[in-house]
C-alpha positions, 0 to 999 in steps of 0.5 A: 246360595246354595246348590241344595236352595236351588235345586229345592226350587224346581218341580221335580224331585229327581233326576235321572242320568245313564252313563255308557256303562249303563248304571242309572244315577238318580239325584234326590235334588230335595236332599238335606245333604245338598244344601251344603254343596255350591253350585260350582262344587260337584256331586259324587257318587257317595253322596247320600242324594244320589241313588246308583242302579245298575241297568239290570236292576233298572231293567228289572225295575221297569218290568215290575213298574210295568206290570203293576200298571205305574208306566201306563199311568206315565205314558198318560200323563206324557201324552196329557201335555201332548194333547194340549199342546196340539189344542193349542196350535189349532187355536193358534192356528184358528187365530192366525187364519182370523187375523188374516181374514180381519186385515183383508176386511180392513184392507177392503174396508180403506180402499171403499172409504177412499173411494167413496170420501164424503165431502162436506159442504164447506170442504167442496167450497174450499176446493173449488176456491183454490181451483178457481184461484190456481186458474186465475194464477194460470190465466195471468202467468198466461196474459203476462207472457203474450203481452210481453210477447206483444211488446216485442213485435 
């Protein structure tokens, strides 16, 4: 696959870098010439993709882009996505709090059902059948040891 494939796949067409010279480069990644360029392979300067502006003439760019309004209209759509990202962490807020409430409603909700377990008939029955057979085990154990305790004297 070529770089030029690649590149065609993002949302953006250009891409813009500023060295420490101050010379702006700005790649046209839709460009025909890169589809002939591997992703490994670099891409210079004389490439018909790539754009060089110096900073005064970005400078003057930006002043003009300025007064025609084009930066106001950057500046609103930058702050659009800002806008829904603060919307949505107040609803991830909202939820968060909510989930919380839900698990302490949950948590009250087990602790009164274990309290207050309803028992059928049948289930009380059998309770207090294994009740009385524990204390009949109990009472033998006990007969068996004072009669053996009786054998001795």
């Amino acid at each position: 696959m070529t770089l030029g494939n690649i590149l065609r796949e993002r949302d953006e067409q250009y891409i813009a870098n500023r060295d420490e010279s101050g010379t702006w480069r700005i790649l046209d990644t839709w460009h025909e010439d890169l589809k002939t360029i591997n992703p490994e392979d670099d891409i210079t300067d004389d490439n018909a993709a790539v754009m060089l502006i110096s900073e005064g003439a970005f400078i003057s760019l930006m002043k003009e882009a300025g007064r025609l309004g084009i930066l106001d209209n950057v500046s609103n759509a930058s702050e659009q996505p800002t806008a829904e990202v603060d919307e949505l962490i107040v609803d991830y807020n909202t939820t968060k709090e909510q989930v919380v409430e839900l698990k302490k409603q949950l948590a009250e909700s087990a602790d009164e059902l274990a309290k207050t377990r309803v028992y059928s008939e049948h289930s009380h029955i059998k309770e207090k059948a294994m009740d009385t057979v524990l204390k009949l085990a109990g009472m033998d154990t006990l007969v068996s040891q004072r009669f053996n305790d009786l054998g001795k004297d």
